[in-house]
N, C-alpha and C positions, 0 to 999 in steps of 0.2 A: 709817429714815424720813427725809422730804425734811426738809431745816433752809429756813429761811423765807429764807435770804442767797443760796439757788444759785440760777440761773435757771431759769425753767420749765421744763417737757420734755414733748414731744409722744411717747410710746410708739407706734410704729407697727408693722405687719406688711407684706410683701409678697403675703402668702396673704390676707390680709382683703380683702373689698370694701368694708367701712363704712372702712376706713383709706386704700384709695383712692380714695373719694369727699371723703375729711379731707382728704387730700391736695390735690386739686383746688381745694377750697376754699379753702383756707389760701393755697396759690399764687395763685388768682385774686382773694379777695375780701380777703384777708387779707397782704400782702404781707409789712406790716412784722411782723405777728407772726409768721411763717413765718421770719422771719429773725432772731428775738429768740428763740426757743425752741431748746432742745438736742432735734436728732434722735437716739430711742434706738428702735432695732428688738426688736421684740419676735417669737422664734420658739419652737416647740415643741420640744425638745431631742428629742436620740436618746439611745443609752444611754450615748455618750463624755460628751455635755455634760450629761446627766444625774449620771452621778459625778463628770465636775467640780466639780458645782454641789455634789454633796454634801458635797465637798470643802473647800468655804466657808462649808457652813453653810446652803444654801438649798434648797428645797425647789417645782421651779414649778408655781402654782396653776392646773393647767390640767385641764380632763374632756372626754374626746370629748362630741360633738354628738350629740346623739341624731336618730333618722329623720326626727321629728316638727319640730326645731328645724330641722334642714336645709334641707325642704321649705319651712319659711317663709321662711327667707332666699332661696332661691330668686325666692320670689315677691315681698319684698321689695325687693331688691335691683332685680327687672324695674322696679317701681313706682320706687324712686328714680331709677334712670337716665333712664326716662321720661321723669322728671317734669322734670328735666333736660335734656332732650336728646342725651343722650349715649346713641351705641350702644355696644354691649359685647358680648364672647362670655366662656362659660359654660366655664372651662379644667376640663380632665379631669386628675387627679393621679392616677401610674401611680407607685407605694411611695415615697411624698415622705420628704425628708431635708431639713429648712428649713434645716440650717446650708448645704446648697449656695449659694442667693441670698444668705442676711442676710450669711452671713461674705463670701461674694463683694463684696457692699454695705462691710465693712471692708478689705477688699484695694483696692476703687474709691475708697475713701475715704482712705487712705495714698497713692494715687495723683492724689490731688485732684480726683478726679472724682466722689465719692456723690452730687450731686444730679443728674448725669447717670443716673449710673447705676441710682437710685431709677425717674428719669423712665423709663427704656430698659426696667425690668425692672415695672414698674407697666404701660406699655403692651404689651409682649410677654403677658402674664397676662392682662389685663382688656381691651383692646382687637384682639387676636388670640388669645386661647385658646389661648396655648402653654404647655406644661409648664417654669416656669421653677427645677423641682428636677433638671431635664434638663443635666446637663454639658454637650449640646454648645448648646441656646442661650443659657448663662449664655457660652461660647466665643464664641459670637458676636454678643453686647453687649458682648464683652471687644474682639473686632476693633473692633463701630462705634464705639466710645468711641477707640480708639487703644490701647488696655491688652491687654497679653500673652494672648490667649485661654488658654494651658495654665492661667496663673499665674491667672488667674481663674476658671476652673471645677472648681480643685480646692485653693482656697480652705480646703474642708473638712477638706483635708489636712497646712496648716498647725497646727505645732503652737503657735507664739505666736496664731493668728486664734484656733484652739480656746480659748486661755488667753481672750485678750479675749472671747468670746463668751460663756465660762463668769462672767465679770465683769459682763460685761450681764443677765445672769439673775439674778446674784445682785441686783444694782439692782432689777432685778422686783420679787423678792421682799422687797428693804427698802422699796420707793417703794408698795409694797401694792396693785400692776396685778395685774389678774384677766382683763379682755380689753380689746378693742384696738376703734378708738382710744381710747387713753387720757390725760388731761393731767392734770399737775403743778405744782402753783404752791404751793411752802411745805407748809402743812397740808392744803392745800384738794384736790381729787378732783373731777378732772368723766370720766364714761365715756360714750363713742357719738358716733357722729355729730350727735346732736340736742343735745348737749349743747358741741357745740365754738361755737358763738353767747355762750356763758353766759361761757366759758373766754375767749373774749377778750373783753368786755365785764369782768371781772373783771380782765383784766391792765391794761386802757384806766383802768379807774378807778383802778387802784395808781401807773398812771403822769403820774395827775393832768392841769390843765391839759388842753388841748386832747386827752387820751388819747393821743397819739401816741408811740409806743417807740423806745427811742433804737436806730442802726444797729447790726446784730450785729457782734462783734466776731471772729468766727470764721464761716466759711462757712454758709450758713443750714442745710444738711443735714449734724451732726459729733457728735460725743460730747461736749464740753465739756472740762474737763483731764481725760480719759482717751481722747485721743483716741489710734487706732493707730498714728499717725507717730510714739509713743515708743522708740464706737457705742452688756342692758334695750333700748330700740328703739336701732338705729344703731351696734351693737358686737357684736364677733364674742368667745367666753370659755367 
């Protein structure tokens, strides 16, 4: 469970739409809390990061979507973009593997690029509709970024990224995330998009004065000290 001393932490996905609408937000309206919170990616494991996890102890709280639930994010999702102004395409997932992107997200990350590569792999998904559990365009966000296209689409095949990813799950399941986006501050729980307003208005008040957060001390998109270079309405679950 979170101790009230770490800094907050914003749970994200690459597969969510409610998490890249967070995203959006936090970048745009939200600067300095974007840059005060530990980015931790949250993915649905396969059967490797499945027994790792078991391996430590954890167990992730996740149940497929049912028809019914889908259908409404669908519809959902159109309504927020709208509402927004932002257009978006609708990615089709052909037998998805999420450690492909998230651990890609710690390989980019060891390489000092994660908030690039958050941004590169949030637009490839939700502003082109590409399958970003596809090896070769995780390969080439690895080219536009600068970073090794092999070494980054096969990520998955790492076995320290494995280790660390199996460590992030385990965080899941102590920090008590069930779906995404998700925020942590101490004891406190906020889930969804609708609820990230509440999330930093809570952090503004703890920081007294005029609410404004002091500058991060680590890149705004990183795991905090585990970082690799040793990762209801408005939420997807």
């Amino acid at each position: 469970m979170s101790g009230s001393g770490r800094a907050p932490r914003f749970y994200f996905s690459l597969r969510s739409p409610y998490s890249w609408l967070a995203y959006r937000e936090l970048l745009e309206r939200h600067p300095d809390v974007a840059g005060a919170v530990e980015w931790r990616p949250f993915f649905e494991p396969d059967g490797t990061s499945e027994r790792l996890l078991a391996e430590l102890g954890g167990s992730f709280p996740y149940t497929a979507m049912s028809r019914a639930k889908h259908l409404y994010v669908l519809q959902d999702v159109r309504r927020l973009t709208a509402a927004r102004g932002i257009a978006f395409r609708w990615p089709v997932d052909r037998d998805p593997v999420w450690e492909v992107p998230h651990l890609a997200y710690l390989r980019a990350l060891r390489g000092g690029l994660g908030p690039q590569f958050v941004a590169a792999a949030y637009r490839a998904r939700w502003e082109q509709g590409r399958d970003i559990c596809d090896r070769t365009v995780i390969a080439g966000i690895g080219s536009e970024l600068g970073l090794d296209p092999a070494e980054l689409a096969g990520a998955s095949d790492d076995p320290e990224l494995r280790r660390q990813g199996a460590l992030l799950l385990k965080d899941i399941c102590d920090d008590g995330v069930f779906g995404v986006p998700f925020f942590v501050q101490g004891f406190n729980r906020f889930w969804g998009l609708d609820r990230l307003p509440d999330f930093v208005a809570h952090l503004r008040a703890r920081a007294g004065g005029d609410g404004a957060l002091p500058p991060p001390a680590a890149p705004a998109v990183g795991l905090g000290a585990r970082a690799v270079d040793d990762g209801h309405a408005g939420g997807c679950g």
